[in-house]
C-alpha positions as CSV (number, residue, x, y, z in Angstrom):
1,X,100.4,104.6,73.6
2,X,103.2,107.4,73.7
3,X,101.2,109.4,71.2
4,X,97.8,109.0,73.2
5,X,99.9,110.2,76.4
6,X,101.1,113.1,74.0
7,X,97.4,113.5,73.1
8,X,96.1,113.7,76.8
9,X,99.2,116.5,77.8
10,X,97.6,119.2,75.3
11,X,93.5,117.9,75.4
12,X,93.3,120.9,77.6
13,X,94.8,123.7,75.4
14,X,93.5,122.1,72.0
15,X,89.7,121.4,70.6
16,X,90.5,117.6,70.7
17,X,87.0,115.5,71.4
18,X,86.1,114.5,74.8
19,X,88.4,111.2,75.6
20,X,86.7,107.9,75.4
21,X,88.0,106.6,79.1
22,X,84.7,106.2,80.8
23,X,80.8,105.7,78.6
24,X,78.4,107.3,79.4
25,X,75.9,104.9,81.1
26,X,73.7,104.2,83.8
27,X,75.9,101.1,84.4
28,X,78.1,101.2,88.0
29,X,81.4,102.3,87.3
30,X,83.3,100.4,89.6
31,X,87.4,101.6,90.5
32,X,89.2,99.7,93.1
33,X,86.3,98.3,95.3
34,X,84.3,102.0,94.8
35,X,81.3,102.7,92.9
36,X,80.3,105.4,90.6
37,X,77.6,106.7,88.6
38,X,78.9,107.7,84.9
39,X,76.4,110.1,84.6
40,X,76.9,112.5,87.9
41,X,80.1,111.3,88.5
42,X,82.7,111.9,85.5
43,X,85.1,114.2,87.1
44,X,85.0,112.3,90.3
45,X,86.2,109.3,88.6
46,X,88.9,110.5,86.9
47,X,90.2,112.2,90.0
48,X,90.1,108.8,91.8
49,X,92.3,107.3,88.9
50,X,94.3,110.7,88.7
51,X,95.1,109.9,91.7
52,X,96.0,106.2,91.3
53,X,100.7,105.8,90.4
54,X,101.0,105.3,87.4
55,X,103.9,103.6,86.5
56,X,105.1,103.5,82.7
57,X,108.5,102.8,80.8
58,X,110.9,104.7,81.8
59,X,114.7,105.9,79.6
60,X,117.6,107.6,81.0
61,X,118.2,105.7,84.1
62,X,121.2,104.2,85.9
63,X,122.2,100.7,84.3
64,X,120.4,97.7,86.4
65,X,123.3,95.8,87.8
66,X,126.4,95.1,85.5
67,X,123.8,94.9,82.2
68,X,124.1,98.4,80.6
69,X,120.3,98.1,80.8
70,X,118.9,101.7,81.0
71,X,115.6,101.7,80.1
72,X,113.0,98.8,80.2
73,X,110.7,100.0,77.4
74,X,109.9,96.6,75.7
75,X,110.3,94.5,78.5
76,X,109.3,96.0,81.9
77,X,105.1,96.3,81.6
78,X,104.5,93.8,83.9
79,X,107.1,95.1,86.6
80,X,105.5,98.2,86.5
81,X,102.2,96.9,86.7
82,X,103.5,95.0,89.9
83,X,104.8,98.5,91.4
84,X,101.1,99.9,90.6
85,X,99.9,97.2,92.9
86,X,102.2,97.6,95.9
87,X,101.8,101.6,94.9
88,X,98.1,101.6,95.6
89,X,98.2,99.4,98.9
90,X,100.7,102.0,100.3
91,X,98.4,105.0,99.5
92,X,95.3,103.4,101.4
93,X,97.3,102.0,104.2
94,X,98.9,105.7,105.0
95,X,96.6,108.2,103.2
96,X,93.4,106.4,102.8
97,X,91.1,105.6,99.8
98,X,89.3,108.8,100.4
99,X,92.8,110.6,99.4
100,X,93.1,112.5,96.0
101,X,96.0,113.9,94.2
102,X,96.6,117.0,92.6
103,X,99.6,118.8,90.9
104,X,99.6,121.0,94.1
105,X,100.4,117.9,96.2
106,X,103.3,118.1,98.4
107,X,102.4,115.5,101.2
108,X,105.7,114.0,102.5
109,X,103.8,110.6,103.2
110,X,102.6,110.8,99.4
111,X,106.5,111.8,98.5
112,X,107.8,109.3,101.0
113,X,105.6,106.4,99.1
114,X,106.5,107.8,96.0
115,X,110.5,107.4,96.2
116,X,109.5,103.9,97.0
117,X,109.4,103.4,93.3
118,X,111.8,105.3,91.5
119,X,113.9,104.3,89.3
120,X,117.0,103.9,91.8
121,X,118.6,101.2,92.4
122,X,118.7,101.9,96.7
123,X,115.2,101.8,96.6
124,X,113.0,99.1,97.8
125,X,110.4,98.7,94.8
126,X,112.3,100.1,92.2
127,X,112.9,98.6,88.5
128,X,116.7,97.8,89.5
129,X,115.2,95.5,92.9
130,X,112.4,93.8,90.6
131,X,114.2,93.2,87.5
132,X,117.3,91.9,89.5
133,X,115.5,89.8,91.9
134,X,113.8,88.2,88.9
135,X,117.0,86.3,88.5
136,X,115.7,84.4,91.5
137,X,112.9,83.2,89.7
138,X,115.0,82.2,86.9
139,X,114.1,85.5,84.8
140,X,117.4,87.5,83.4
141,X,117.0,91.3,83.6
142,X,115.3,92.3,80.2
143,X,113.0,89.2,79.9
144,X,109.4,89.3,80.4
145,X,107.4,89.0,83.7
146,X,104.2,86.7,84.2
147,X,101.6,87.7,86.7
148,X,103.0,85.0,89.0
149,X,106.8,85.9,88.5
150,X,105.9,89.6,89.4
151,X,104.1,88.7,92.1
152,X,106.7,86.5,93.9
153,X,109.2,88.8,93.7
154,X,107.4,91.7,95.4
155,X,107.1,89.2,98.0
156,X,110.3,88.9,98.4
157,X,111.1,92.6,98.3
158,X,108.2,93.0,100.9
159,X,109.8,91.3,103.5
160,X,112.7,93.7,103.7
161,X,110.3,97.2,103.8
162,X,110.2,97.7,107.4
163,X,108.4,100.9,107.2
164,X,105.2,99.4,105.8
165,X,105.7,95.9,107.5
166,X,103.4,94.9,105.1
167,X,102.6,90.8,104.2
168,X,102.4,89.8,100.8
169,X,101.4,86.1,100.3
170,X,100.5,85.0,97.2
171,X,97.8,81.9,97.0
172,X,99.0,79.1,94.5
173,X,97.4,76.6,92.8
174,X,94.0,78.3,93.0
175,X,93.7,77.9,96.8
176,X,93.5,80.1,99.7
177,X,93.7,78.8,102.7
178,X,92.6,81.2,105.2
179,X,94.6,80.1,108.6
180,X,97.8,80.0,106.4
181,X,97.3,83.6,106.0
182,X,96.5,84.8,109.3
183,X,99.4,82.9,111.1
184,X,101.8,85.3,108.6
185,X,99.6,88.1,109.5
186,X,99.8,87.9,113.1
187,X,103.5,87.4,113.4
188,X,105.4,90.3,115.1
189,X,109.2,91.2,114.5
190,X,111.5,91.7,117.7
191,X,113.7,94.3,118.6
192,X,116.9,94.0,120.1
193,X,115.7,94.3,123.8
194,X,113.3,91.5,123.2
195,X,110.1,94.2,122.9
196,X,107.2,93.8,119.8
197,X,107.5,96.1,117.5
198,X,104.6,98.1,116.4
199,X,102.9,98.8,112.8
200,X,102.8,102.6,113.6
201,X,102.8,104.5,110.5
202,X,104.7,107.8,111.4
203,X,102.5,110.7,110.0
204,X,100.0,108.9,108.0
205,X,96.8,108.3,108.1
206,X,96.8,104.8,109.0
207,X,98.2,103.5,112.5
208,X,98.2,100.1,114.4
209,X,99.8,100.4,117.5
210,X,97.2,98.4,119.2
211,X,96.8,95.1,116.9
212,X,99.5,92.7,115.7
213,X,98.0,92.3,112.5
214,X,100.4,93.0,109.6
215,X,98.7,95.0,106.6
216,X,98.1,91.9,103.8
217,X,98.6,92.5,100.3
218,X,97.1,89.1,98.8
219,X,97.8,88.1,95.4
220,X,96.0,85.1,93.9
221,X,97.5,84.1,90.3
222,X,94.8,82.4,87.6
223,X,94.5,80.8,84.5
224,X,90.7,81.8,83.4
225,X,91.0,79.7,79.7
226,X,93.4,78.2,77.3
227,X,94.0,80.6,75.0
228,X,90.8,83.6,75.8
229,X,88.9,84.5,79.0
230,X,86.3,81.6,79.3
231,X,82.5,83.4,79.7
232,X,81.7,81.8,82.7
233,X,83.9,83.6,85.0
234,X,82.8,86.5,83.9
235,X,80.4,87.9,86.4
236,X,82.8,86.5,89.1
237,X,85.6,88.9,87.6
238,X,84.1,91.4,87.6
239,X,83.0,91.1,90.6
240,X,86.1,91.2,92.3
241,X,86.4,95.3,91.7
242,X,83.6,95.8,94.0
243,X,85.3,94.0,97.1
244,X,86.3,97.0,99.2
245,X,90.0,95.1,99.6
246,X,89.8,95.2,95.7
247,X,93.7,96.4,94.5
248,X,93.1,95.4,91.0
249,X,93.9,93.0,88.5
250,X,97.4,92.7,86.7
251,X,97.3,90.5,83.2
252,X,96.9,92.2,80.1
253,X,96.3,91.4,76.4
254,X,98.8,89.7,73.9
255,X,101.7,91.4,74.2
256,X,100.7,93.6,76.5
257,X,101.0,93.6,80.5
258,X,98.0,96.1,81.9
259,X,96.9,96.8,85.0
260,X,92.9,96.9,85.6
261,X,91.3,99.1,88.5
262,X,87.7,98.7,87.5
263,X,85.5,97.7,85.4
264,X,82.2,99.2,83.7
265,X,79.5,97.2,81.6
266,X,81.9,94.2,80.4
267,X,84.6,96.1,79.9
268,X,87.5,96.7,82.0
269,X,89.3,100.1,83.1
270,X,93.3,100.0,83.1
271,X,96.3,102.3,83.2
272,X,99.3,101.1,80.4
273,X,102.3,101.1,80.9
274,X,103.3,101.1,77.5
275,X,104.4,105.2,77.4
276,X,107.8,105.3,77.6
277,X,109.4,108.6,79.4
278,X,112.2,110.3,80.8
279,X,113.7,108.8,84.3
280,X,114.1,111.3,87.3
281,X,113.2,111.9,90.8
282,X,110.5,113.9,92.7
283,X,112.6,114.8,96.0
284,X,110.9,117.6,97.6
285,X,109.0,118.5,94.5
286,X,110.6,122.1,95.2
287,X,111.7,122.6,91.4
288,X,109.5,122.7,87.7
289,X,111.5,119.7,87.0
290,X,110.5,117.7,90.2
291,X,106.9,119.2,90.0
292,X,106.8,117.9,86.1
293,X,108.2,114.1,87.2
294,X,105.6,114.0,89.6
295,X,102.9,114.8,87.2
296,X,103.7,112.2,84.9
297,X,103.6,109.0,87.4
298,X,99.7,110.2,87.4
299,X,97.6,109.7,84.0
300,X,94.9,111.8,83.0
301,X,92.7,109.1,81.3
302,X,92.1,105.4,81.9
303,X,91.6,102.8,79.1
304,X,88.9,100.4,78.8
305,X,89.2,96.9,77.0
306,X,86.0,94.4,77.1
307,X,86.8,90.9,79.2
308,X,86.9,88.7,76.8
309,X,89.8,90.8,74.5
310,X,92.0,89.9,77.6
311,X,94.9,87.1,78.0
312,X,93.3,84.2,80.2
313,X,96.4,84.9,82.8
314,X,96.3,87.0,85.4
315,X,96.3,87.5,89.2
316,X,93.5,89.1,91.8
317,X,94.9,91.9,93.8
318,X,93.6,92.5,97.4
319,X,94.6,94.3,100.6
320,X,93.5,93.9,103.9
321,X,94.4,96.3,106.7
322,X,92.8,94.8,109.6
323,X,91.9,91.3,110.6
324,X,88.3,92.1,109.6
325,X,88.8,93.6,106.7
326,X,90.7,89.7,105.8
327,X,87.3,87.9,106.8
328,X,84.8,90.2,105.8
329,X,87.2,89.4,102.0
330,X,87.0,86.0,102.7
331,X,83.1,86.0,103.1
332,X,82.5,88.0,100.3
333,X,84.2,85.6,98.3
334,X,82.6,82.6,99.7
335,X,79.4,84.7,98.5
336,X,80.0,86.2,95.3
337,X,82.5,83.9,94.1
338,X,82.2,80.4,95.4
339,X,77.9,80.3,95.4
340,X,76.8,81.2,92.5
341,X,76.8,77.5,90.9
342,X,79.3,78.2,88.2
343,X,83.1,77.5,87.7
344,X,84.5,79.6,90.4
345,X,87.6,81.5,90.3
346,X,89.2,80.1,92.8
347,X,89.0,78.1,95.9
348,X,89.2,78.7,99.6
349,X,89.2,76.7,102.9
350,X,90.6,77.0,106.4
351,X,93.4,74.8,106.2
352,X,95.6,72.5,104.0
353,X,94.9,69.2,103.7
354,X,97.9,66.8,104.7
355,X,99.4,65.8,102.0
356,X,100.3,69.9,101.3
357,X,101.8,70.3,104.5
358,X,105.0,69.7,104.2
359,X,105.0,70.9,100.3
360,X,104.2,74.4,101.5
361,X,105.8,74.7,104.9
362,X,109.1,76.2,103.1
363,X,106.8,79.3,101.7
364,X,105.7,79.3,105.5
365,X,108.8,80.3,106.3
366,X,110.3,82.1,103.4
367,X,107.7,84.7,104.1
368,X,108.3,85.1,107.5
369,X,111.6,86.1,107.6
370,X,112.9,89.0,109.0
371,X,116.6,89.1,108.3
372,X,118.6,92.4,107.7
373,X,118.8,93.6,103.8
374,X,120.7,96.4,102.6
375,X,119.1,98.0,99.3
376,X,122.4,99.2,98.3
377,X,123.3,95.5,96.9
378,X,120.3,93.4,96.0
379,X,120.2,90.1,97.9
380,X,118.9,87.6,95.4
381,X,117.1,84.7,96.6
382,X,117.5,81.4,96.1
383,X,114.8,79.6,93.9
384,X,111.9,78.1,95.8
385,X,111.4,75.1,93.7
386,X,106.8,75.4,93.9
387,X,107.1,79.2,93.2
388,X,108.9,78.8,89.3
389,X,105.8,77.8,87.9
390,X,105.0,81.0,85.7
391,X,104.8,79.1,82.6
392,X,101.3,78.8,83.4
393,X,100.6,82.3,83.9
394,X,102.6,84.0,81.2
395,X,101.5,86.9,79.2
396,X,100.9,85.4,74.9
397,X,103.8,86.7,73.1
């Protein structure tokens, strides 16, 4: 992957063939909940994933903690693919899906998200806060990261980013259960004179002064076969890129954590983490240097993998902005995914039945809270016995 990456820097100055990112077809090309047509379209779709963070390995950065750990080629794929999910939320929620980067981009929101995610450790998404919160699901820093693992511990960092106020729940045991969801959602946080706060996103393109909906991220982790993708959730996959929620997919291949934004045909379109460059920071994006970081958390060309060639584990991405954004999700998938008379993905209803109740009130809970955090010191967690399970979800190896 870091000679492809090398190979897509100097496509433009060099008589290298046309990249094989996206076929030419008459089948939809489908990123992120919006379709394309192959044929009139090219450019347009590879601004719109141009425009998706990319986030890759990364050498050259401040230890993690007391381990000496200064790069996480080899072990960190699937916390970056994590960061490219909470990345891509953040860029609808405060510059829309309409919004497309170039190298001329200087937006302070766009900057603003961005050092959300470098490789600092007094940042709120950054390798240091993933990799050390890990520890709370029982994962050392420098061990590998299953869909579910990655996905708990962004809910735990989400809780303390009070900028965004954004919800991340993530649906176990192939259930979501709607009212669950929207008691989270419509919790507000109090100030210190007693007031509601508001979700008003200063200078960006999203603002919710008038609801108390919280922005959901919603993560639901699956298990599609044994050892391969069984066939018959196929069309129910791929489905899930045209839901306009749609965040993507994280799973990957043996080996390999990726993180799918569309899909084409029966074959899906990802960004890899698996290039490994230099650490730095963007600030200002005043200097060659800041200009050049910037261009490379943005790839130039997708990959595309068929369904089947995938590992059975992975986890639905999906964000909601508004309360009907959440239901209009919720029938979709009751249509697409629940109706069609085959195995579905997943299941959903309006509440638990009793005898869950009291297993899940904790996680209630855990993901309400509002305490104080400092990012300077990374408050670990203690292990929430029902959220450990990753063994089921874990990347082959």
């Amino acid at each position: 992957m870091d000679l492809m990456f090398e190979a897509y820097l100097t496509h433009e100055s060099t008589s290298q063939p046309e990249p094989d990112d996206i076929p030419q077809t008459k089948d939809p090309v489908w990123i992120l909940g919006k379709k394309y047509n192959a044929l009139k379209e090219l450019e347009e779709i590879r601004k719109d994933i141009r425009s998706r963070l990319w986030f890759s390995y990364r050498k050259g950065f401040i230890a993690i903690g007391d381990t000496g750990i200064t790069s996480d080629k080899g072990w960190g794929c699937m916390l970056r693919c994590g960061q490219m999910v909470i990345a891509q939320a953040l860029l609808f929620l405060h510059l829309s899906r309409e919004w497309r980067w170039t190298s001329a981009t200087k937006d302070k929101v766009y900057l603003r998200i961005l050092h959300m995610f470098e490789d600092l450790k007094c940042v709120p998404y950054s390798i240091h806060q993933i990799a050390l919160t890990g520890a709370s699901e029982k994962k050392q820093v420098g061990e590998w990261f299953g869909p579910n693992t990655v996905a708990q511990v962004l809910k735990k960092l989400a809780v303390y980013d009070e900028w965004n106020s954004v919800v991340l729940h993530v649906a176990l045991d192939n259930l979501l259960v709607t009212n669950e969801v929207k008691r989270l959602c419509h919790q507000t946080s109090k100030d210190e004179s007693g007031l509601s706060k508001g979700n008003i996103f200063d200078g960006s393109h999203f603002s919710r002064c008038n609801s108390n909906w919280k922005p959901l991220v919603l993560i639901i982790p699956l298990r599609l076969g044994i050892t391969d993708i069984n066939p018959i959730y196929l069309n129910a996959f791929k489905a899930c890129f045209t839901f306009q929620q749609s965040l993507g997919i994280i799973g990957g291949k043996p080996n390999h954590a990726l993180y799918f934004i569309g899909c084409v045909g029966n074959d899906v379109i990802f960004l890899d983490p698996h290039t490994t460059q230099v650490s730095g920071t963007v600030n200002n994006k005043e200097t060659e240097q800041e200009r050049k970081i910037d261009n490379s958390y943005h790839c130039q060309y997708a990959s595309r993998l068929h369904i089947l060639q995938m590992d059975p584990s992975v986890a639905v991405c999906f964000l909601c902005r508004e309360e009907s954004e959440f239901d209009s999700l919720c029938e979709l998938i009751k249509e697409k995914l629940l109706s069609t008379g085959k195995q579905p993905l997943f299941e959903i209803c309006e509440e638990r039945s009793d005898q869950w109740q009291m297993t899940h009130s904790h996680e209630l809970k855990s993901e309400s809270s509002n305490s104080s955090f400092s990012f300077n010191i990374v408050d670990i967690c203690e292990p929430v016995q029902n959220e450990n399970s990753d063994d089921d979800f874990e990347i082959l190896g």
